[in-house]
C-alpha positions in Angstrom: 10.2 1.8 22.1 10.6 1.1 18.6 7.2 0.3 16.6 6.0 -0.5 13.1 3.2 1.1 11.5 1.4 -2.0 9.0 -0.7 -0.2 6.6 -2.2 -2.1 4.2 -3.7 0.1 1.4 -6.7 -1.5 -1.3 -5.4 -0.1 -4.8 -7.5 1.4 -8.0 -7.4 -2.0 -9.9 -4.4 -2.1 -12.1 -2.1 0.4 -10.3 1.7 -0.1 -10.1 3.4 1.3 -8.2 6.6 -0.5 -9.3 6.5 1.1 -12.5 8.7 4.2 -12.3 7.0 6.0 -14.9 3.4 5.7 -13.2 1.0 7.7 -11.3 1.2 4.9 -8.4 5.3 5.6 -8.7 5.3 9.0 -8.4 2.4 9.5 -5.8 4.6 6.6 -3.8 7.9 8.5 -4.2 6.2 11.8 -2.8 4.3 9.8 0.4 8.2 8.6 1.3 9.6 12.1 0.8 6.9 13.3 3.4 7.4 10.6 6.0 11.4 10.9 5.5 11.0 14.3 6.9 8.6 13.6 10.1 10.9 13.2 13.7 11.0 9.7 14.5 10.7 8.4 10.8 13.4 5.7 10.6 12.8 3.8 7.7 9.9 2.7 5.1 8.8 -0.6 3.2 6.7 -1.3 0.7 5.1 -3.4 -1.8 2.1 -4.9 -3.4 1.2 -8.4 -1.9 2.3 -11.3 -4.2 -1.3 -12.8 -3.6 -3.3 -9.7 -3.7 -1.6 -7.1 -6.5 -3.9 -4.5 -5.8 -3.1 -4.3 -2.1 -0.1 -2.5 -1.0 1.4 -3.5 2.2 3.3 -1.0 3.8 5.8 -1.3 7.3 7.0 2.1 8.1 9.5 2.1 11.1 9.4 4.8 13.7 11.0 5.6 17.1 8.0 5.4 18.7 4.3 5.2 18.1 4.4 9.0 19.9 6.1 10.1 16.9 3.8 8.3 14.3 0.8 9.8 16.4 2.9 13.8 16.3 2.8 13.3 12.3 -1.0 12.4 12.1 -1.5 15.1 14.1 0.3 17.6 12.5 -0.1 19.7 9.5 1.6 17.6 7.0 -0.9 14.3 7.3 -4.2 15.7 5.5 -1.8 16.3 2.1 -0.1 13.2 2.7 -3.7 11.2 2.8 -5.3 13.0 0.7 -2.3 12.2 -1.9 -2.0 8.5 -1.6 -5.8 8.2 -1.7 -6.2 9.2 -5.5 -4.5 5.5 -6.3 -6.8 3.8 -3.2 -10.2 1.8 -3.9 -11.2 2.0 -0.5 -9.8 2.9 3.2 -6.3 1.9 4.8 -6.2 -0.4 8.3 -3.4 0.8 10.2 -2.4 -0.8 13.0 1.2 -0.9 15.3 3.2 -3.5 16.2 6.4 -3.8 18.7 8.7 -6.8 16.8 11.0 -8.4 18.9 13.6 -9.1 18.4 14.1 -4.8 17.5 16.7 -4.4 14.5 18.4 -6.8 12.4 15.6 -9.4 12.8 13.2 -7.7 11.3 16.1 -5.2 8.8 16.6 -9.0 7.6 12.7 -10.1 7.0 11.7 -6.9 5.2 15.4 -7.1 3.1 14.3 -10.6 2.0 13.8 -11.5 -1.4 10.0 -12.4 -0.1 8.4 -12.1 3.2 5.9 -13.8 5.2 3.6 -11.9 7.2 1.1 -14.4 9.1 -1.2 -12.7 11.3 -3.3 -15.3 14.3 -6.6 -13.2 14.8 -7.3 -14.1 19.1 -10.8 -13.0 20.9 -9.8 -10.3 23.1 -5.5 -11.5 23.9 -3.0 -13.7 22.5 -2.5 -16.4 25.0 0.1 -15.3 27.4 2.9 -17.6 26.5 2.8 -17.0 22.4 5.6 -14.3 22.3 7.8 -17.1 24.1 6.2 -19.5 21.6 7.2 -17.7 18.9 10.8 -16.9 20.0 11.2 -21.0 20.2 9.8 -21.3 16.9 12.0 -18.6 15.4 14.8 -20.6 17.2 13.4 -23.6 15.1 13.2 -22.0 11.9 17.5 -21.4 12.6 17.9 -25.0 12.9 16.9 -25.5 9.2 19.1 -26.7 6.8 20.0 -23.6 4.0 18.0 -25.5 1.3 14.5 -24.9 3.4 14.5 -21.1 1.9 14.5 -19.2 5.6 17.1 -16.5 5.8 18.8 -16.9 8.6 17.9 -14.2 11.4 14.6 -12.9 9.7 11.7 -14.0 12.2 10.5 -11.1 14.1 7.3 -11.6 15.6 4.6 -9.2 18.1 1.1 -8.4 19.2 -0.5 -5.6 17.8 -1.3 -2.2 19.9 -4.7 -2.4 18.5 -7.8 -4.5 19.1 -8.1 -6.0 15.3 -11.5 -7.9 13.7 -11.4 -10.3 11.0 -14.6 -12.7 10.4 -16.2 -11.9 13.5 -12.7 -12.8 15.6 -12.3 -9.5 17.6 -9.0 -8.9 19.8 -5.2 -8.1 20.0 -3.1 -9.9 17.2 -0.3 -11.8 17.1 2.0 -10.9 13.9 5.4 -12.7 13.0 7.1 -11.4 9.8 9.9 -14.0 8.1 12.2 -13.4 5.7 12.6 -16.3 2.6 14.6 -17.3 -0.3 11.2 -17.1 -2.7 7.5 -18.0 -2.0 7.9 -21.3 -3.5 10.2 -22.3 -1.0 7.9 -21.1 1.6 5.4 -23.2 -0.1 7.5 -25.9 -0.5 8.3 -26.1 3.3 4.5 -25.7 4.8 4.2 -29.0 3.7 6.7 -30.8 5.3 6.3 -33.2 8.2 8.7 -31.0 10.4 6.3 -27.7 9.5 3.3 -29.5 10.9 5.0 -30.9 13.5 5.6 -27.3 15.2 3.4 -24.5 13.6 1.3 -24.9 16.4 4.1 -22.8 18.6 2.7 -19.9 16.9 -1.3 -21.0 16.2 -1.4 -21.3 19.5 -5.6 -20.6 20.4 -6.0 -18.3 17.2 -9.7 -18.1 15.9 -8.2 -17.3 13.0 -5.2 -16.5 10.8 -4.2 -14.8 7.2 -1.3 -15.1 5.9 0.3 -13.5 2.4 3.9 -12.5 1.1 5.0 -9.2 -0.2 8.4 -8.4 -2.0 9.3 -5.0 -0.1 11.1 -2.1 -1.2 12.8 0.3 0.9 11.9 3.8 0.3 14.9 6.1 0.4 15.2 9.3 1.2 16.0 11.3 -1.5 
């Protein structure tokens, strides 16, 4: 089953890895060139989070987390590592996610011109029902008007493989990705009446939750 690989990377303060011409560019352009060539590799996303600068956020695609497990394991991951750590401040959390509904959903909400990631931190599970939750909110977010900022089709939402901690909440995830106009519109919308009327489809019984934007670029194979 399709699966995507979140890694979020802390960066050496200052680092830019949308500058072309930098060290962050180049060590970026390689780290793509290495994944575009591991079996299973079907696309890459990246970016630094609009909140956080100096944290990269990437969603790397594979066919399977078998195939993202063969590349650790193989010869080409120590290099790879090793490489993007000389722009890190500290160690990568890597962790796996299924998103439903697979392809154009979630092609859409990493295409946007921002997109939400929202992450509900649960002791030990999700509550059973939150992937159905989540599909009625999605079909929520398609019944609003244009001028809300959604893009149309760009919720995709999961539970992580892993068991995840954040401030002493320890358990499964629950992840939803959505694609929007900007952040301000995003913004703008979280505090309307009809927002707070049915974000609780996807708190659900999270202990906690974290929520950020990133504009993503897709890394192409040379």
């Amino acid at each position: 089953m399709p699966t995507t690989e979140i890694a979020v990377l802390p960066l050496i303060a200052g680092t830019s890895v949308g500058d072309p011409d930098s060290q962050a560019a180049a060590v970026m352009r390689d780290a793509v060139a290495t994944l575009h060539q591991q079996d299973g590799l079907q696309n890459v996303h990246f970016g630094p989070q609009v909140e956080s600068p100096d944290v990269l956020q990437m969603m790397i695609n594979w066919t399977s987390r078998q195939h993202h497990e063969a590349f650790m394991a193989s010869a080409a991951y120590a290099p790879f590592v090793k490489s993007l750590g000389t722009i890190m401040s500290g160690n990568a959390t890597i962790h796996h996610v299924d998103f439903e509904p697979s392809g154009g959903a979630l092609a859409k909400a990493f295409s946007a011109p921002v997109t939400e990631i929202a992450t509900f931190y649960c002791d030990r599970e999700p509550i059973a029902d939150w992937m159905s939750n989540a599909a009625k909110a999605a079909k929520w977010l398609e019944e609003q008007p244009a001028s809300a900022g959604y893009l149309a089709g760009s919720a995709a939402y999961g539970i992580t493989h892993e068991v995840v901690e954040r401030e002493g909440v320890k358990g499964k995830a629950a992840v939803i990705a959505i694609g929007w106009t900007s952040k301000e519109a995003h913004m703008a919308f979280r505090g309307t009446q009809t927002f707070r009327e049915n974000i609780g489809l996807l708190r659900g019984e999270a202990k906690g939750i974290e929520m950020h934007h990133v504009v993503l670029m897709e890394g192409l194979r040379d």
